[in-house]
C-alpha positions in Angstrom: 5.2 4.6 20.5 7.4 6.9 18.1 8.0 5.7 14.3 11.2 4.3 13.2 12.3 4.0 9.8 13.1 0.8 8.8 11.2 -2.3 8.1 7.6 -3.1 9.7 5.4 -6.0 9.6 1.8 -6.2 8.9 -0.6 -9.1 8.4 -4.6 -9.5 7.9 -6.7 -10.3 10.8 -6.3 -13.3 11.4 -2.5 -13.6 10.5 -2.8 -16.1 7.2 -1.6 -12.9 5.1 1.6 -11.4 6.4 4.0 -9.0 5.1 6.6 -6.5 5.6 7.4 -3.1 4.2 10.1 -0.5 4.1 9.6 2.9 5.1 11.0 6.2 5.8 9.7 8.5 8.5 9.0 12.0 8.2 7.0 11.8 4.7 7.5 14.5 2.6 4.3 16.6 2.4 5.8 18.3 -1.1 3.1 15.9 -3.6 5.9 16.1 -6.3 8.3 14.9 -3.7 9.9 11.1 -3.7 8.5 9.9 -0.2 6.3 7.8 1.5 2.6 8.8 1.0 0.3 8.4 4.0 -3.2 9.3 2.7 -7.3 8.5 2.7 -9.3 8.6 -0.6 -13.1 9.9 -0.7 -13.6 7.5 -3.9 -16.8 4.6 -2.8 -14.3 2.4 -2.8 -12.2 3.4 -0.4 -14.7 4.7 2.0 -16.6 1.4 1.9 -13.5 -1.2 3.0 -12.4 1.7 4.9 -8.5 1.7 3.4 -6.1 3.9 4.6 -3.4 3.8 2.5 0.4 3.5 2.7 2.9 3.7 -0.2 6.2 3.2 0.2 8.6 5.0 -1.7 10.4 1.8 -4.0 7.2 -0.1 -4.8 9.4 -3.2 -6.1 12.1 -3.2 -3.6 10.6 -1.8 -0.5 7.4 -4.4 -0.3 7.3 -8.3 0.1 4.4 -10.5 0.4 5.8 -13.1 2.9 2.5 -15.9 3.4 1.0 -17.4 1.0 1.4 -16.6 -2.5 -1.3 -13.7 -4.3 -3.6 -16.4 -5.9 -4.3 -17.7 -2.4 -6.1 -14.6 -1.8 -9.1 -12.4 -2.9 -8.7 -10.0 -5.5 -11.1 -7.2 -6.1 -11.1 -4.9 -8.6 -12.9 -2.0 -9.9 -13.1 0.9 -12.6 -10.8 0.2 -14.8 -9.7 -2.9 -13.6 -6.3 -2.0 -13.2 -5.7 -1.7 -9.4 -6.0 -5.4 -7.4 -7.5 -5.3 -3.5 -6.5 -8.4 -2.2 -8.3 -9.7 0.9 -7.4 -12.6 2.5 -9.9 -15.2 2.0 -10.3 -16.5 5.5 -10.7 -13.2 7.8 -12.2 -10.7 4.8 -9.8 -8.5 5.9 -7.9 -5.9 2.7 -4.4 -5.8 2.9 -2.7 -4.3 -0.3 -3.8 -2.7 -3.2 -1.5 -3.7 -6.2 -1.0 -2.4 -10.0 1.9 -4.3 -12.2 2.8 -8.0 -11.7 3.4 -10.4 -8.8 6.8 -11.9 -9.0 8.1 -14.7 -6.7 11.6 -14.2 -6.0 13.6 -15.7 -3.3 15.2 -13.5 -1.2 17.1 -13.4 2.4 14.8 -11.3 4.3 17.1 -10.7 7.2 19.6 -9.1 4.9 16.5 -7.2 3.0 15.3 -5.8 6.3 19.0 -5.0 6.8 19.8 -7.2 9.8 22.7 -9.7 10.1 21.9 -12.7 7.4 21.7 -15.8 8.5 22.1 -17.2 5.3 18.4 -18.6 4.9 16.7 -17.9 1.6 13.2 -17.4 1.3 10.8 -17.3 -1.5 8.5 -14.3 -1.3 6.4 -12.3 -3.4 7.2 -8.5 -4.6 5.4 -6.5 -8.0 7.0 -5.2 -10.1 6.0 -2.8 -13.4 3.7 -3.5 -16.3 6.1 -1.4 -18.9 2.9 -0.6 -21.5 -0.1 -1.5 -19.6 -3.0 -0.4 -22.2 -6.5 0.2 -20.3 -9.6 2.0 -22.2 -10.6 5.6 -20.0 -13.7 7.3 -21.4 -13.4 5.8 -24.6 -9.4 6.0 -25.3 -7.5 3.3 -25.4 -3.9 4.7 -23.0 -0.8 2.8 -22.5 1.9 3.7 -20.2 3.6 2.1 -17.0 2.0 0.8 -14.2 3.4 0.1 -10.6 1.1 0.4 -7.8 1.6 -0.6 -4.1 -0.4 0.9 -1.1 -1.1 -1.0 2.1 -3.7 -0.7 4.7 -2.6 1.1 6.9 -4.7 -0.6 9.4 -3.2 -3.6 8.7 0.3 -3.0 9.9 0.9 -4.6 13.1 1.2 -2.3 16.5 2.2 -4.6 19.3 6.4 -4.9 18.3 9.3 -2.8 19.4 9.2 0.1 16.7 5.6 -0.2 15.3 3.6 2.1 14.0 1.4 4.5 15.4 -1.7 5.8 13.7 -3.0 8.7 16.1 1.1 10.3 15.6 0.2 10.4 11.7 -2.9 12.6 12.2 -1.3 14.1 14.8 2.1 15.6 13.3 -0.1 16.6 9.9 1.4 13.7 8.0 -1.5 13.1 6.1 -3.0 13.8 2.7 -7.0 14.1 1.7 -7.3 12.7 -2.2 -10.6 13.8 -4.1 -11.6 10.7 -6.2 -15.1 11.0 -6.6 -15.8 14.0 -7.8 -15.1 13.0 -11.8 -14.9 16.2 -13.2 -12.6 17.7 -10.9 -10.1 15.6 -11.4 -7.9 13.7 -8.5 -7.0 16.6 -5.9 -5.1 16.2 -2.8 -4.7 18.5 0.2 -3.9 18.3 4.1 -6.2 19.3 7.1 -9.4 17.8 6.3 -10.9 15.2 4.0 -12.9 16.2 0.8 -16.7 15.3 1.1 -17.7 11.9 1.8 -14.0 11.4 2.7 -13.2 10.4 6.6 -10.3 11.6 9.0 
């Protein structure tokens, strides 16, 4: 089934962790552009819980955590510590990798996902920026802002009207290749093919 912009829903395995995110179809495959980012990492990390990320464009306003709250899952960092994975506890399964702070907010999520209200308000989680997060890399102590919001791709849900579909990604190119574990190169991206150790 095509993609449609808009909202779509994704939830863990076993459906304790659900959520619903905002995006925009085509990306933009300019890195410097401001777009969606569909893209698989080579880092260990990555390759090992087998993430395939998805970042939406407004990592505040265009993601909401609508299950339980974040310290009713996992949460599994690495490196410098500054980049949550949270799992959900029951199934195993990652969901979202996040960078800032949770905030609860309560929020009509008809009118955020730009149907009709119905005038029920509902308290969900979002994240929103650290404004001088300070982390130590290679020995120097850096501050500077932090938002961060990727799902698994594998995680958004594919039986609705509108869902997503994976294979039309690859297909129409819309994919980026990151180099993460190669240290000394620095963080690379390209299209076509994965770096080494990276998968399709």
């Amino acid at each position: 089934m095509a993609n449609r912009n808009g909202v779509h829903h994704g939830s863990c395995a076993c459906g304790k962790v659900t959520y619903q995110i905002k995006l925009t179809f085509p990306p933009v495959l300019d890195p410097s552009a401001e777009s969606i980012r569909l893209y698989r990492c080579n880092c260990t990390q990555c390759q090992k819980m087998g993430r395939f990320h998805c970042k939406p464009i407004d990592m505040t306003n265009d993601f909401i955590l609508t299950s339980s709250s974040p310290s009713e899952m996992g949460d599994y960092r690495t490196c410098t510590k500054r980049i949550g994975f949270y799992f959900c506890k029951s199934c195993g399964c990652h969901v979202v990798g996040v960078g800032g702070e949770w905030e609860e907010v309560e929020l009509d999520v008809e009118e955020w996902a730009g149907k009709e209200s119905k005038g029920e308000v509902k308290k969900v989680w979002r994240v929103k920026a650290i404004e001088n997060a300070t982390w130590v890399i290679d020995g120097k102590e850096i501050t500077k802002r932090l938002l961060y919001v990727s799902v698994n791709a594998g995680t958004l849900d594919q039986e609705d009207e509108g869902s997503v579909d994976l294979i039309e990604w690859h297909d129409k190119g819309w994919l980026f290749y990151v180099e993460n574990k190669d240290k000394a190169q620095g963080t690379q991206m390209r299209m076509a093919k994965p770096y080494p150790g990276g998968m399709y």
